[in-house]
PDB file as gemmi writes it, atoms N, CA and C in Angstrom:
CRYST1    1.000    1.000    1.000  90.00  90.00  90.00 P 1                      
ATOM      1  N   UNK A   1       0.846  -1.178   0.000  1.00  0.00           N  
ATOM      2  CA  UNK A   1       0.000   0.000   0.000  1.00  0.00           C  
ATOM      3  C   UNK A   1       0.893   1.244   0.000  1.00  0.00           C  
ATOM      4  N   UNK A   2       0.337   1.956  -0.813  1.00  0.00           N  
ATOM      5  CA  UNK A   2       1.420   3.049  -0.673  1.00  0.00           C  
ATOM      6  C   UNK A   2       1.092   4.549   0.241  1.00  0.00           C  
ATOM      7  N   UNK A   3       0.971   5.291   0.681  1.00  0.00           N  
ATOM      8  CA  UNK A   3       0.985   5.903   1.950  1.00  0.00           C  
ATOM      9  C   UNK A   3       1.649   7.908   0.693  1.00  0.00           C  
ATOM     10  N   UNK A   4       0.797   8.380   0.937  1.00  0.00           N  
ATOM     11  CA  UNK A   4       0.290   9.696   0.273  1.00  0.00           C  
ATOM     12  C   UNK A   4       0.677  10.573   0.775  1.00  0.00           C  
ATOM     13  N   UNK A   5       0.038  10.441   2.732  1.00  0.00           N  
ATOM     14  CA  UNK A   5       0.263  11.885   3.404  1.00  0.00           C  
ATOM     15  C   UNK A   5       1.686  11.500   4.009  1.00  0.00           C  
ATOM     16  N   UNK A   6       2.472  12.429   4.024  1.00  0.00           N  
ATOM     17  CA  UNK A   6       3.856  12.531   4.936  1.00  0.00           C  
ATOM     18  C   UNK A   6       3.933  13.706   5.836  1.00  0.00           C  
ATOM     19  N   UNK A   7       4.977  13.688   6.714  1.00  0.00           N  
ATOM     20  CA  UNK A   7       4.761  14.408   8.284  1.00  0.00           C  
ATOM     21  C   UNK A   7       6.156  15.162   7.804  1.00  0.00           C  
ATOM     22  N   UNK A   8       6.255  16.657   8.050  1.00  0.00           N  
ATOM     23  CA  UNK A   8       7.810  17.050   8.400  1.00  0.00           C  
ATOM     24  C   UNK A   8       8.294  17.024   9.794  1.00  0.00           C  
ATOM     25  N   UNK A   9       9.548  16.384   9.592  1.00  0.00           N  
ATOM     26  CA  UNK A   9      10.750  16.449  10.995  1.00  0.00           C  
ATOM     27  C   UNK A   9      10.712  17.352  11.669  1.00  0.00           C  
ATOM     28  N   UNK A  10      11.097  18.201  11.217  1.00  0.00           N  
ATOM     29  CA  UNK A  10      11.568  19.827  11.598  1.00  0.00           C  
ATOM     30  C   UNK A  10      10.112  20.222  12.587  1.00  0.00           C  
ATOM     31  N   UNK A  11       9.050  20.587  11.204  1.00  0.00           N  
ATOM     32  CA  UNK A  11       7.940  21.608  11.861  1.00  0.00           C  
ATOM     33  C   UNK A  11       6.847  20.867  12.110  1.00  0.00           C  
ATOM     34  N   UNK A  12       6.280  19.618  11.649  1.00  0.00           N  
ATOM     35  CA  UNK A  12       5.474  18.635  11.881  1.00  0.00           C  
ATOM     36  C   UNK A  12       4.004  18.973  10.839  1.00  0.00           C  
ATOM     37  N   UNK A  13       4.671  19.737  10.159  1.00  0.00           N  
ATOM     38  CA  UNK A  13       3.397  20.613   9.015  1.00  0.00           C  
ATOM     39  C   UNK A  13       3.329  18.851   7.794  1.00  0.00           C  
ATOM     40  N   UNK A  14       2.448  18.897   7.681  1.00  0.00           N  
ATOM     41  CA  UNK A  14       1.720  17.833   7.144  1.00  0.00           C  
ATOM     42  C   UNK A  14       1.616  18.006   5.318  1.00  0.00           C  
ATOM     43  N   UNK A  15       2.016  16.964   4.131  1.00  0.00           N  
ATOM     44  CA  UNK A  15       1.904  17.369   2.756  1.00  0.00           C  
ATOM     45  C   UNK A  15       1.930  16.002   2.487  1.00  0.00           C  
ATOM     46  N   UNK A  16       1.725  16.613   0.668  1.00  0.00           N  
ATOM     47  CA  UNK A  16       1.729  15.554   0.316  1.00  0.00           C  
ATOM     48  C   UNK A  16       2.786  15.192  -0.908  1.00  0.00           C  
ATOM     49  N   UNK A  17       3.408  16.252  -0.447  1.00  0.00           N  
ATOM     50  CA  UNK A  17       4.886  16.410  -1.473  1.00  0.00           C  
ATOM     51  C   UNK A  17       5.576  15.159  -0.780  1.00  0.00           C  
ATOM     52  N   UNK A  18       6.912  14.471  -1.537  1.00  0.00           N  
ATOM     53  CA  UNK A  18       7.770  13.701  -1.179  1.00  0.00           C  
ATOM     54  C   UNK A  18       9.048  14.177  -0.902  1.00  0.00           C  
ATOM     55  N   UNK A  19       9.319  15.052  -1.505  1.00  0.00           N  
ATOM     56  CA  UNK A  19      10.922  15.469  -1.670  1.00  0.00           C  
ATOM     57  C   UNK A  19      11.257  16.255  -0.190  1.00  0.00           C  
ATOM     58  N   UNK A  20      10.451  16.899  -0.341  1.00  0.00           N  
ATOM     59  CA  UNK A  20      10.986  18.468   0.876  1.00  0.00           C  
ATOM     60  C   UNK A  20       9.106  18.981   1.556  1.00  0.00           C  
ATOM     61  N   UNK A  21       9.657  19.437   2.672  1.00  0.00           N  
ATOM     62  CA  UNK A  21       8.375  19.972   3.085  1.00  0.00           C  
ATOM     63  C   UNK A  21       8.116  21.748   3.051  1.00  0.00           C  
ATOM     64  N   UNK A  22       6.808  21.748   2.648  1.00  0.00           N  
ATOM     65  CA  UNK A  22       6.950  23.283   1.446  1.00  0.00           C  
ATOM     66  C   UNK A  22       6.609  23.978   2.401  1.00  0.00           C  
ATOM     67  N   UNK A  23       6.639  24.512   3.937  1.00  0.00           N  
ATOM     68  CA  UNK A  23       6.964  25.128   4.846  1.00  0.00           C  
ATOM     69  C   UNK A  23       7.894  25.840   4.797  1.00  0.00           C  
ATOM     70  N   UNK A  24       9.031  24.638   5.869  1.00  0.00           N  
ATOM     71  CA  UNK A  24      10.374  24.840   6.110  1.00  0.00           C  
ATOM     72  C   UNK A  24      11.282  24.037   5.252  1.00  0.00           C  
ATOM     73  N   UNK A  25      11.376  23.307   3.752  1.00  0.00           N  
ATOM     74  CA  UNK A  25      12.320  22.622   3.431  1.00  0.00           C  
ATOM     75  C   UNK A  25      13.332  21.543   4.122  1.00  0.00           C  
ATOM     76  N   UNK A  26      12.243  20.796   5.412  1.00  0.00           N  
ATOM     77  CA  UNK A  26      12.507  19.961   6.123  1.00  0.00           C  
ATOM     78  C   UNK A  26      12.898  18.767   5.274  1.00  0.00           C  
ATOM     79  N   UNK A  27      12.748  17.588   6.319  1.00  0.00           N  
ATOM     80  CA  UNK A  27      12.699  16.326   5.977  1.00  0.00           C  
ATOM     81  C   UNK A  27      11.065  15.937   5.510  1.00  0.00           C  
ATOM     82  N   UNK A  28      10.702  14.547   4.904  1.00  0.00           N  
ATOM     83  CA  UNK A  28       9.095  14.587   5.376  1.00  0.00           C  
ATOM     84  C   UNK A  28       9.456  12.903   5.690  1.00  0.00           C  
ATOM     85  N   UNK A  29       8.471  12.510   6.274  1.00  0.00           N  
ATOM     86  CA  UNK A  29       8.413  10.934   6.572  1.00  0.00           C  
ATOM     87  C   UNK A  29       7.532  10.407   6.627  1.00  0.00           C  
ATOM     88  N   UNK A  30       6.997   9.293   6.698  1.00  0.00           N  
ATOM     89  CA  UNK A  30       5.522   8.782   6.664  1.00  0.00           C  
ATOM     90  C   UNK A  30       4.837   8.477   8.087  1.00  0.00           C  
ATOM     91  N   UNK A  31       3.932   9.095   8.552  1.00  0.00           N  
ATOM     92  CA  UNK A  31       3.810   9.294  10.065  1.00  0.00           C  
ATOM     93  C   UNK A  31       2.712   7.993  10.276  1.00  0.00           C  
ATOM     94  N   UNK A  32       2.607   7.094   9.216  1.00  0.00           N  
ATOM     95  CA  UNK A  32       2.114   5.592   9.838  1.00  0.00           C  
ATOM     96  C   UNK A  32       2.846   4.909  10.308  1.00  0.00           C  
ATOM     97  N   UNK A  33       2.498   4.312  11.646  1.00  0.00           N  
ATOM     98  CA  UNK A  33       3.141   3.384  12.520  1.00  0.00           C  
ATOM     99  C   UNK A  33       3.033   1.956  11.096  1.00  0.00           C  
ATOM    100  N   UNK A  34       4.034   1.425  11.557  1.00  0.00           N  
ATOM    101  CA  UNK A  34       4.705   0.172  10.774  1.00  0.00           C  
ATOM    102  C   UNK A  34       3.509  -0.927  11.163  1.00  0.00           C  
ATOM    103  N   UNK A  35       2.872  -2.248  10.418  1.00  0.00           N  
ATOM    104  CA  UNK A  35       2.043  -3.145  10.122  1.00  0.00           C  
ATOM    105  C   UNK A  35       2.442  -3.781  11.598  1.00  0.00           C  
ATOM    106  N   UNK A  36       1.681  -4.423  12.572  1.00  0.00           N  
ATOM    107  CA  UNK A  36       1.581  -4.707  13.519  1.00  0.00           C  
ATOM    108  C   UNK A  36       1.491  -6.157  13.385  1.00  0.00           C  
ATOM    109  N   UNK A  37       1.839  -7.365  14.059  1.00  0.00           N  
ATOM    110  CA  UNK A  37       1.472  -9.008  13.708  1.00  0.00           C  
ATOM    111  C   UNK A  37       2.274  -9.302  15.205  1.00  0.00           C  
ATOM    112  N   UNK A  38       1.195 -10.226  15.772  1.00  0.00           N  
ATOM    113  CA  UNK A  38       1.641 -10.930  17.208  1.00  0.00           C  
ATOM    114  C   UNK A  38       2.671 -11.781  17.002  1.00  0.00           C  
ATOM    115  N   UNK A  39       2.496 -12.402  15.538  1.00  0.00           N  
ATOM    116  CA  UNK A  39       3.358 -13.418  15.362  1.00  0.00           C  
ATOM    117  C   UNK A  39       4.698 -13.462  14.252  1.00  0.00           C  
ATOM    118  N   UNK A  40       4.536 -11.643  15.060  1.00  0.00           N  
ATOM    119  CA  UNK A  40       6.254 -11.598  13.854  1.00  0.00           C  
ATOM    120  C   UNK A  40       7.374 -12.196  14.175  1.00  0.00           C  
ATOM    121  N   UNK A  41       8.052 -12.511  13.215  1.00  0.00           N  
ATOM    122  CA  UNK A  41       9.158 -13.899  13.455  1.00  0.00           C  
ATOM    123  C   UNK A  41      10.475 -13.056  13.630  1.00  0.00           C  
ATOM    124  N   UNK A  42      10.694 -11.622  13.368  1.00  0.00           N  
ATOM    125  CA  UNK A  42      11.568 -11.379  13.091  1.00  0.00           C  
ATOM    126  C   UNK A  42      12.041 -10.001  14.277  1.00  0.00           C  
ATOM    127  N   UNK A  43      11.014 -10.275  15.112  1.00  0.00           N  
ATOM    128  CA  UNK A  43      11.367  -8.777  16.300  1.00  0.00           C  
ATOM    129  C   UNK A  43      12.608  -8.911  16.828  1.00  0.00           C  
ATOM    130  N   UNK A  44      12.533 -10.636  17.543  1.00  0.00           N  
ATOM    131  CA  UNK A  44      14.040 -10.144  18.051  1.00  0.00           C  
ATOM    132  C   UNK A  44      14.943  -9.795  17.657  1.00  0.00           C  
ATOM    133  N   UNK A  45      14.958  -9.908  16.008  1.00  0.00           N  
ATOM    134  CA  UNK A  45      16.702  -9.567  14.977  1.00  0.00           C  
ATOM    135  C   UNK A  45      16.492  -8.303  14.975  1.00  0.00           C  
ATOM    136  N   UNK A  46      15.385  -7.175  15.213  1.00  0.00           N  
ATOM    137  CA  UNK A  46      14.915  -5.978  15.416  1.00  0.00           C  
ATOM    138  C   UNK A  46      15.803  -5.659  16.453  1.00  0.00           C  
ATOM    139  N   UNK A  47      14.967  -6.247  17.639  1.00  0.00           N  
ATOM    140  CA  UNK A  47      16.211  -5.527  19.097  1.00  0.00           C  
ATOM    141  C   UNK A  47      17.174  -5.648  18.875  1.00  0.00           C  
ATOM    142  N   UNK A  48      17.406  -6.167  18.349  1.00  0.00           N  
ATOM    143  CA  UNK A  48      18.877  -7.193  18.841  1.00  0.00           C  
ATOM    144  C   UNK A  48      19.627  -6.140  18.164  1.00  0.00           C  
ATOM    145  N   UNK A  49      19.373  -5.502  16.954  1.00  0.00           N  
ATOM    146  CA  UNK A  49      19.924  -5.173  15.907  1.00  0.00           C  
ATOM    147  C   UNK A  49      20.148  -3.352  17.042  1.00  0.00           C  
ATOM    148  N   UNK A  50      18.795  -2.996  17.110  1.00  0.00           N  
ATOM    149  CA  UNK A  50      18.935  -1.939  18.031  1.00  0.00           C  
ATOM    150  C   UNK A  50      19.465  -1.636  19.351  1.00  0.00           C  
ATOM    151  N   UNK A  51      19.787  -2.845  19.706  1.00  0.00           N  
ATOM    152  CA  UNK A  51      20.490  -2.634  20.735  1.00  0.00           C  
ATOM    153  C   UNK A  51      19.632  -3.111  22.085  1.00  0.00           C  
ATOM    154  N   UNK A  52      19.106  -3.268  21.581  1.00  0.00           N  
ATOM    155  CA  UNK A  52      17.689  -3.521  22.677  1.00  0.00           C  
ATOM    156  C   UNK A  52      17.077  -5.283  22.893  1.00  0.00           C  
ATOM    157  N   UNK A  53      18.020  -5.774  23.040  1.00  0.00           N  
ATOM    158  CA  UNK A  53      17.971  -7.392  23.152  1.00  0.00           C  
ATOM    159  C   UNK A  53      17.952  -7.583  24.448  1.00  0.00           C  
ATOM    160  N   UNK A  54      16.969  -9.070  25.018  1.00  0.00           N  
ATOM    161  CA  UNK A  54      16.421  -9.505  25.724  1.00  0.00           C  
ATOM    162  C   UNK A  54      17.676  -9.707  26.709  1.00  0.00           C  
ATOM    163  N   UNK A  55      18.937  -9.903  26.461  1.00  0.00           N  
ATOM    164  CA  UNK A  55      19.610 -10.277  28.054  1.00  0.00           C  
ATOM    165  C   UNK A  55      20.357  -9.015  28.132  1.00  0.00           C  
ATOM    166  N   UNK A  56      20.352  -7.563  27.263  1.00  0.00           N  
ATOM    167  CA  UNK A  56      20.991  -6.465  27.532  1.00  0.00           C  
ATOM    168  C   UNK A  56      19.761  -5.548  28.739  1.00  0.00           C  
ATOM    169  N   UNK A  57      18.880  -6.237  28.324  1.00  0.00           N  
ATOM    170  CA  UNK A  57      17.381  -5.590  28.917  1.00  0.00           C  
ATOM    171  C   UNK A  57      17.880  -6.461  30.588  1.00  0.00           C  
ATOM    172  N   UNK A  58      17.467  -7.413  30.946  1.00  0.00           N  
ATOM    173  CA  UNK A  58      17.570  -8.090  31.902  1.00  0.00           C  
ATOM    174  C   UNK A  58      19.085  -7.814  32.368  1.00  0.00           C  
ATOM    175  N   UNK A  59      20.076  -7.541  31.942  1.00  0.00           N  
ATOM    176  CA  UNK A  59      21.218  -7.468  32.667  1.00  0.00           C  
ATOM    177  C   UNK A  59      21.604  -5.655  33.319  1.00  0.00           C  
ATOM    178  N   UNK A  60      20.892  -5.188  32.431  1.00  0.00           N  
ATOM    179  CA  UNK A  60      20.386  -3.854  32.772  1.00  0.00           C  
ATOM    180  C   UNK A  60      19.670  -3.716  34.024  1.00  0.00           C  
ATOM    181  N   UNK A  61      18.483  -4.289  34.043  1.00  0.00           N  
ATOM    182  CA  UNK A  61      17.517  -4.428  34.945  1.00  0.00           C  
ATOM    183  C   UNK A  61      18.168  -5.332  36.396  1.00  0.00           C  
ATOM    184  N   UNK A  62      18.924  -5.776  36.254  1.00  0.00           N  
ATOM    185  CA  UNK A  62      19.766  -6.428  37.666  1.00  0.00           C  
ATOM    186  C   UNK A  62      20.654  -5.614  37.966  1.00  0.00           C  
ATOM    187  N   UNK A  63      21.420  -4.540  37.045  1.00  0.00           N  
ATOM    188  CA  UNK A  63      22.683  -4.027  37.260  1.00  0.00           C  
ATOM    189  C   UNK A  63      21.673  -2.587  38.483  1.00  0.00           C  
ATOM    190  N   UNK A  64      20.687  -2.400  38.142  1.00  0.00           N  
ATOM    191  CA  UNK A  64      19.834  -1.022  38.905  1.00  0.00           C  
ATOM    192  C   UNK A  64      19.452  -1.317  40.278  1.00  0.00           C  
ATOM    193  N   UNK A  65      19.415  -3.357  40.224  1.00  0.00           N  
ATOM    194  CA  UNK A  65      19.096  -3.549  41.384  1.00  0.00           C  
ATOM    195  C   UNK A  65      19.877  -3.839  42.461  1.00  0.00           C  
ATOM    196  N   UNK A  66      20.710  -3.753  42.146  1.00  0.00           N  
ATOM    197  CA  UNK A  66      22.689  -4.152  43.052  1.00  0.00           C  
ATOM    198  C   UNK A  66      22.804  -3.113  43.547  1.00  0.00           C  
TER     199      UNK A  66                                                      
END                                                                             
C-alpha cells in the first residue's frame, strides 16, 4: 500500500509532497506506525539489531538492582 500523506521532521506541518516539506524545506516521513502481527518472526533480529535485546534488557535491569 502506498501511503500519500507525509509528516515534516523539523515543523510537523503535514503534505503531500515527497521530496521536501513546502513550509520549512525539512525532511518529510511517513507518520504511519509500521504493520503490527503478534506473530512476527523477526522482532528479536529488530532488538537485537537496536540494541535492545532480551539479556541487555535483563542485565540492565539487575545491574539497577545491586
Amino acid at each position: 500500500m502506498v501511503w500519500l500523506l507525509r509528516k515534516c521532521v523539523n515543523c510537523g506541518a503535514y503534505s503531500l509532497k515527497h521530496d521536501s516539506c513546502p513550509v520549512c524545506g525539512g525532511n518529510l516521513r511517513i507518520p504511519h506506525p509500521a504493520k503490527f502481527s503478534p506473530e512476527d518472526r523477526y522482532a528479536k533480529y529488530r532488538r537485537a539489531m537496536r540494541g535492545l535485546g532480551q539479556n541487555e534488557i535483563n542485565s540492565h535491569q539487575k545491574t539497577q538492582e545491586s
